[in-house]
C-alpha positions as CSV (number, residue, x, y, z in Angstrom):
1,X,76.2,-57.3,72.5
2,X,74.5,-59.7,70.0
3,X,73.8,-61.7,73.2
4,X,70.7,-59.5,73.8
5,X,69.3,-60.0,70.1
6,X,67.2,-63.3,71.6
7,X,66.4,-61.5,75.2
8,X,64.6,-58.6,73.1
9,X,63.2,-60.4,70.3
10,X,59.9,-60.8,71.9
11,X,59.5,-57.1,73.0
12,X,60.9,-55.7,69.3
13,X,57.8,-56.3,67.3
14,X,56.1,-53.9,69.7
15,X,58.7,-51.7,70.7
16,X,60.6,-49.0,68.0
17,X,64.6,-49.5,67.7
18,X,65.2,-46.6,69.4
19,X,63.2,-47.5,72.4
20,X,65.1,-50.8,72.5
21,X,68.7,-49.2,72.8
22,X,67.2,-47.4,75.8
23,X,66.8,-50.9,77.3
24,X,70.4,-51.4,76.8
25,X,73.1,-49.9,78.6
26,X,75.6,-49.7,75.3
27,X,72.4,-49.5,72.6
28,X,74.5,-51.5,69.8
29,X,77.9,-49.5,69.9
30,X,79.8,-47.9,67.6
31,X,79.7,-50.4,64.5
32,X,76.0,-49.8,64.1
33,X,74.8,-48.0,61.1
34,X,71.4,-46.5,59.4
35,X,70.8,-46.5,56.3
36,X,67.5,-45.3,54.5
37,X,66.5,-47.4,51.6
38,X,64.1,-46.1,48.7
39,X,60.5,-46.8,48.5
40,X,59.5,-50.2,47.3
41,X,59.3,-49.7,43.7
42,X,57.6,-53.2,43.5
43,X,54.6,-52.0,45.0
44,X,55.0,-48.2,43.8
45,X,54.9,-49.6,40.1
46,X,52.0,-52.0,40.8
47,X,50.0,-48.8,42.6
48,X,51.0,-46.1,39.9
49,X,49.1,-48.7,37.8
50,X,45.9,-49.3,39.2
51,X,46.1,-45.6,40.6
52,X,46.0,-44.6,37.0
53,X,43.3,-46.6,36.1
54,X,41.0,-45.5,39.2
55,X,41.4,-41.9,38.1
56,X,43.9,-40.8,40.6
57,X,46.6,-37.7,39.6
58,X,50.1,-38.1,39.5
59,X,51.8,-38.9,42.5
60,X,54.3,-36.2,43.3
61,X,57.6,-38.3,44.8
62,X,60.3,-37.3,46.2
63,X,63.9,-36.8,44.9
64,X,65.1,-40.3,45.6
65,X,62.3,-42.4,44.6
66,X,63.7,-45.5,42.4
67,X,64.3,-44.6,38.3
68,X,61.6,-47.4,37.2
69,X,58.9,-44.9,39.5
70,X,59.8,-41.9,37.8
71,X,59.6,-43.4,34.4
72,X,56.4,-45.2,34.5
73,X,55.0,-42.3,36.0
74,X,56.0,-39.7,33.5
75,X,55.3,-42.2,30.8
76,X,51.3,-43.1,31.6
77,X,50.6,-39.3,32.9
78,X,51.8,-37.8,29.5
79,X,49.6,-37.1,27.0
80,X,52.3,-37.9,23.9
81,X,51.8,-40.4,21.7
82,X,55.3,-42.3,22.5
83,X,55.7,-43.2,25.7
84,X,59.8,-43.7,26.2
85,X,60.5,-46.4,29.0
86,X,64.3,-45.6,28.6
87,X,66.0,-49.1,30.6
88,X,63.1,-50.0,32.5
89,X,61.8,-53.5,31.6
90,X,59.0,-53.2,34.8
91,X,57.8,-50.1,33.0
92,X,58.1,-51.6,29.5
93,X,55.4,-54.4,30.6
94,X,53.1,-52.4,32.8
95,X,52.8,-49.7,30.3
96,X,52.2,-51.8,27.4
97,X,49.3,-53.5,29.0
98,X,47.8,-50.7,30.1
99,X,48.5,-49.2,26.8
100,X,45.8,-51.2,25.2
101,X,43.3,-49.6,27.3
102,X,43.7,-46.1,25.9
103,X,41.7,-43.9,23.8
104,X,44.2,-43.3,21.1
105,X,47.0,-45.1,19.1
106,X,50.6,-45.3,21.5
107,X,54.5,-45.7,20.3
108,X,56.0,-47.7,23.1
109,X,59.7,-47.6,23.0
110,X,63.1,-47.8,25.0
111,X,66.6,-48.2,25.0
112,X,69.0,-49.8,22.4
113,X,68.8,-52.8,25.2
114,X,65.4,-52.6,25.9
115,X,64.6,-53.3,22.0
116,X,66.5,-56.7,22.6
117,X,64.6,-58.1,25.3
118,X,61.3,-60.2,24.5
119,X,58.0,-59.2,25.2
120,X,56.0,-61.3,22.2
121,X,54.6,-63.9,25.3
122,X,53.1,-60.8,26.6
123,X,52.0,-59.1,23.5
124,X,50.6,-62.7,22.4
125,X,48.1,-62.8,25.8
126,X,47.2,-59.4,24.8
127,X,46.4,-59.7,21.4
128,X,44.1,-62.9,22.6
129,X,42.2,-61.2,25.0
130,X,41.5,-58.8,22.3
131,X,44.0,-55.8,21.8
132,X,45.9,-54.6,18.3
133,X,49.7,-54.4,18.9
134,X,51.9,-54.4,16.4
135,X,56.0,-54.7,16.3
136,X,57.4,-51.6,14.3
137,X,60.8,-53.2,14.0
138,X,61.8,-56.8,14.7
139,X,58.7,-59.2,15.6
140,X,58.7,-60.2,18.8
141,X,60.5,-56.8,20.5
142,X,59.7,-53.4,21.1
143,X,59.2,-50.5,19.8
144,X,55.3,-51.2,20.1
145,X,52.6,-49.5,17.9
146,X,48.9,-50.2,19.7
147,X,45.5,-49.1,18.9
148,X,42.5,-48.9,20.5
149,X,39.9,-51.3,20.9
150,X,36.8,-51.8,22.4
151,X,36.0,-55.4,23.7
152,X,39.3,-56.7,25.5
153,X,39.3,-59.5,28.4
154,X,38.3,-63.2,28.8
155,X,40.6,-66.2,29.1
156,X,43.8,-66.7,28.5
157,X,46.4,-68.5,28.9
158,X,50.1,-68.2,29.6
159,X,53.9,-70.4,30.4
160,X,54.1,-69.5,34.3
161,X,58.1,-69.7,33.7
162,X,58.4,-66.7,31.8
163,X,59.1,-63.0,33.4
164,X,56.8,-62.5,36.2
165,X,56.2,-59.1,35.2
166,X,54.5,-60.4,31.8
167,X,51.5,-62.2,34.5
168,X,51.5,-58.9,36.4
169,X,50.9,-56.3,33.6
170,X,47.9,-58.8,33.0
171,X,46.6,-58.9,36.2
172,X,46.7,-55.4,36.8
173,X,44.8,-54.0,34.1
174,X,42.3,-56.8,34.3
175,X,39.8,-54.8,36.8
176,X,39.3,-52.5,33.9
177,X,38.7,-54.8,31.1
178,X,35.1,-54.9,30.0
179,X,35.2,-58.7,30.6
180,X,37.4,-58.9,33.0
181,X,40.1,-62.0,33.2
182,X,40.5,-65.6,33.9
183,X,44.3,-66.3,33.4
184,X,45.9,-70.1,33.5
185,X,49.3,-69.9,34.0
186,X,51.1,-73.5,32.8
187,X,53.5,-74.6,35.2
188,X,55.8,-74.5,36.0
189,X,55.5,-71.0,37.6
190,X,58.9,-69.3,38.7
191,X,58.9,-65.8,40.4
192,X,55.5,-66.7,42.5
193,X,56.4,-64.4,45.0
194,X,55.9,-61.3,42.4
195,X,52.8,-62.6,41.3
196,X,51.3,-62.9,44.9
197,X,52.8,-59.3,45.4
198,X,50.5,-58.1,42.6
199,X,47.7,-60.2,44.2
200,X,48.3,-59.0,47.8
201,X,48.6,-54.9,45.7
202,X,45.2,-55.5,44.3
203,X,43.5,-56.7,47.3
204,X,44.8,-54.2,49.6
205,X,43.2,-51.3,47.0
206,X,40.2,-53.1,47.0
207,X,40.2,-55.2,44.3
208,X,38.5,-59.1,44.8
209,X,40.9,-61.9,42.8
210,X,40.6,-65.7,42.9
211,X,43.5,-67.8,42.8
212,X,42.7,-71.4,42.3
213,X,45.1,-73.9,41.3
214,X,47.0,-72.5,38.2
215,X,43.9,-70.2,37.5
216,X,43.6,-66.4,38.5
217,X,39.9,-64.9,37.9
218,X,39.6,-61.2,38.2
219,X,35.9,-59.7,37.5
220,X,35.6,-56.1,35.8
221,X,35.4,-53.6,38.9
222,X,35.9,-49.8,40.2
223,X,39.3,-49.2,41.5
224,X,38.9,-47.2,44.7
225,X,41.3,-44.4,45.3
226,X,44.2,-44.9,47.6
227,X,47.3,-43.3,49.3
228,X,50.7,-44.4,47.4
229,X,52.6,-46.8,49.8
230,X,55.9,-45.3,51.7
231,X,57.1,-49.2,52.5
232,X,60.8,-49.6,51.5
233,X,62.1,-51.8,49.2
234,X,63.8,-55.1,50.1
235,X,65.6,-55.5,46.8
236,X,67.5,-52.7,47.3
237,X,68.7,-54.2,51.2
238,X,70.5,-56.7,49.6
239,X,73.7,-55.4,49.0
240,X,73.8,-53.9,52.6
241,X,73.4,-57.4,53.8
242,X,76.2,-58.3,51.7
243,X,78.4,-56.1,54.0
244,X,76.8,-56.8,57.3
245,X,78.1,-60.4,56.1
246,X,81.5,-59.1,55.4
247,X,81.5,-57.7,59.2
248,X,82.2,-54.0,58.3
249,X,79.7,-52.5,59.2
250,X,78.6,-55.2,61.9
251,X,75.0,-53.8,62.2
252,X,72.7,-51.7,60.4
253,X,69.1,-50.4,60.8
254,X,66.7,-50.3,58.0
255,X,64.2,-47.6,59.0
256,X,60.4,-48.4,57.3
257,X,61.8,-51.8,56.4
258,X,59.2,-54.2,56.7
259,X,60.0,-57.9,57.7
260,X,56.7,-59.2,57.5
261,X,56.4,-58.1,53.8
262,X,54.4,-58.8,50.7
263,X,57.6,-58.4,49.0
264,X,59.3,-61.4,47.9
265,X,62.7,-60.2,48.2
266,X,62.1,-60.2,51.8
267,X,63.2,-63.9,51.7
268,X,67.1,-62.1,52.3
269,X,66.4,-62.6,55.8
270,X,66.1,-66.2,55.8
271,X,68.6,-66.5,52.8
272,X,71.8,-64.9,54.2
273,X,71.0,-65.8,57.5
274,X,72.9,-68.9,56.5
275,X,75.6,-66.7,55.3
276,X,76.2,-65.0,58.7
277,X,73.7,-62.2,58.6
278,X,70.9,-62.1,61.3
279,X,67.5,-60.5,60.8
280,X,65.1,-58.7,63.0
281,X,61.8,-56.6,62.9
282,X,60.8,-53.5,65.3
283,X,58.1,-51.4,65.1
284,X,59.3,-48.9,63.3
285,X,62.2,-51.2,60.8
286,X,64.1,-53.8,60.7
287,X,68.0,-54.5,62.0
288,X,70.7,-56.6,60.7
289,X,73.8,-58.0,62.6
290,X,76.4,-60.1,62.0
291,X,76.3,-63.5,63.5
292,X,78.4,-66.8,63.0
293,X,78.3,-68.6,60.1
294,X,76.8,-72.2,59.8
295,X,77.7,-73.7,56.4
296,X,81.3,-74.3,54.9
297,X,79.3,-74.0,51.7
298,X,76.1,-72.3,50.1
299,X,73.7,-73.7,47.6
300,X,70.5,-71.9,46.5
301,X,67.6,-72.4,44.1
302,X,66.6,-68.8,43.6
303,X,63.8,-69.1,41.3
304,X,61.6,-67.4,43.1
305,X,64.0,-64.6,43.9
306,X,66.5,-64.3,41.3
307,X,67.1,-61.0,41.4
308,X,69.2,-61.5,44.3
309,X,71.5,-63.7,42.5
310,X,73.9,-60.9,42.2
311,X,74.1,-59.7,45.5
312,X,74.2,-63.1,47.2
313,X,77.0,-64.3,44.6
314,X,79.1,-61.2,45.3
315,X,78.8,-61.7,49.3
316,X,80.1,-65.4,48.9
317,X,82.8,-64.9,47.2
318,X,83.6,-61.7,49.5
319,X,83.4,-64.1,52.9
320,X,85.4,-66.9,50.7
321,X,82.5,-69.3,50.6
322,X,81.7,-72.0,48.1
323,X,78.8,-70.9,46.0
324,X,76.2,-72.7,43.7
325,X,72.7,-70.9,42.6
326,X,70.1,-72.5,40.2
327,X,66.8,-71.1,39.0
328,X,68.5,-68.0,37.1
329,X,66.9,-68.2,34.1
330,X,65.1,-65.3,33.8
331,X,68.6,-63.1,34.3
332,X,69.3,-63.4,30.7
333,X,66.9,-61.3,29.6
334,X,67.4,-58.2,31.8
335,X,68.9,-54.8,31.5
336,X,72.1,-56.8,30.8
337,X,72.7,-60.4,30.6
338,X,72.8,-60.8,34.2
339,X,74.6,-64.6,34.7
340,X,77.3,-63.2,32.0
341,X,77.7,-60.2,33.8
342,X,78.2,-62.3,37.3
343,X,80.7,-64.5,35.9
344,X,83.0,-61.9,34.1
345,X,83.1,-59.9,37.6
346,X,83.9,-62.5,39.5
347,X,87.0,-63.6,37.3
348,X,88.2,-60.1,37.0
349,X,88.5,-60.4,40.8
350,X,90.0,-63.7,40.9
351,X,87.0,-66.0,41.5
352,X,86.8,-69.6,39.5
353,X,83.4,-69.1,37.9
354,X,81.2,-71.7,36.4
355,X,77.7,-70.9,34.6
């Protein structure tokens, strides 16, 4: 019975789920799921990183761990000269930046679709603080050619609305650069969340930063080894969510889902809990439950979390709820054109669609 959700919310941040449905006569009955999501490969990513840089082998991951894991991994670990990042525009990034720290000349490439999608804001910040990339088809895209140098870091500067993952590959190389880093980001900055991920990744392995204003300072330092993180990954909750708002099923239990997470996809909790969906944390995961709706309508600026758009879209026009997102611009350059994508689902199942 939903009615207990408040009673117990004060014992369920000490307590695991399954010592709270001992509390309960019913536990949560018979509409109650469990469903186990993949590791976070937001933090994974950002940790195969600096784990490569502080000399640590390859991970070894289990079967399910997320496709953007398994290729950065393979990529960075190999000792080809191309380094193939198939789809994955998080790999793309990362590698590239850490690409300029290597010993010998690297071909970074990827699919027909991943040749379409900019990275010259990136390369451009790289080049400045010192590194010799060069485009080996059309200027401005990948595939990459880049040699080695010896004197990379400094300042530099960069938009703060661009992909978030262009300031993260920066940041996360930038304990290894012989001058370190001291990065102004021109606002306005979109995505914060991801870059205070990367911050929180760095300082959790050890690593000092200094974020003041729009500038991020990072010295040249050791990277201490570390154990790869097991947290799951919010992103790939939202969906499940989705259904929870649709009432079928009317619960389901996220085991190693952290609520009080660096991630900033985490903000489903508070975003769908306006869409029927109610949140909460245990000490062992996190449940969800459907509740009663508040709004007749939903508006969301998703800026810092756009890569929910889909998911939250999807769910409103499911429940038959009036929907307007802003702050999507970064969708167009993903895997796919995400905001055309959206809009030619939603009118193949019947949905008025403006973008």
């Amino acid at each position: 019975d939903h009615g207990d959700d408040h009673r117990l919310a004060d014992l369920s941040h000490a307590l695991s789920f399954q010592q709270v449905i001992q509390l309960t006569s019913t536990g949560y009955g018979s509409g109650l799921a469990t469903v186990d999501l993949p590791i976070s490969k937001s933090i994974v990513n950002r940790e195969l990183i600096l784990g490569f840089l502080g000399g640590a082998e390859r991970p070894h991951f289990a079967s399910d761990v997320p496709d953007d894991v398994l290729i950065l991994s393979e990529a960075i670990y190999s000792e080809s000269e191309v380094w193939d990042l198939g789809h994955s525009g998080t790999a793309m990034r990362f590698a590239t930046a850490l690409a300029c720290l290597g010993d010998k000349p690297r071909i970074l490439r990827g699919s027909s679709r991943m040749h379409e999608r900019p990275i010259h804001l990136l390369v451009d910040a790289l080049i400045e603080l010192g590194a010799d990339i060069e485009y080996l088809d059309k200027s401005g895209y990948p595939p990459l050619l880049i040699r080695p140098t010896v004197e990379l870091g400094g300042a530099v500067s960069i938009q703060g609305n661009v992909s978030s993952q262009y300031i993260s590959a920066l940041l996360l190389i930038a304990p290894s650069l012989p001058n370190g880093i001291e990065l102004t980001l021109i606002p306005p900055i979109t995505s914060k969340p991801y870059i205070e991920l990367t911050l929180d990744v760095l300082s959790s392995k050890g690593v000092d930063c200094n974020w003041e204003e729009d500038v991020i300072r990072i010295d040249q330092q050791s990277i201490p080894l570390f154990q790869t993180s097991i947290e799951r990954d919010w992103s790939a909750a939202a969906f499940f969510y989705g259904l929870v708002a649709q009432g079928c099923p009317e619960s389901i239990y996220f085991p190693g889902l952290v609520l009080a997470s660096a991630q900033g996809d985490c903000e489903l909790a508070s975003i769908f809990n306006s869409l029927g969906v109610g949140t909460e944390s245990y000490l062992d995961g996190v449940r969800i439950f459907s509740k009663n709706q508040t709004e007749t309508a939903f508006n969301a600026d998703l800026q810092d979390h756009p890569d929910l758009a889909q998911a939250v879209a999807f769910t409103c026009a499911a429940i038959g709820k009036e929907c307007r997102l802003t702050g999507l611009r970064t969708l167009r350059i993903k895997e796919t054109d995400r905001i055309v994508a959206i809009e030619e689902c939603l009118k193949q199942a019947g949905c008025v669609v403006k973008s």
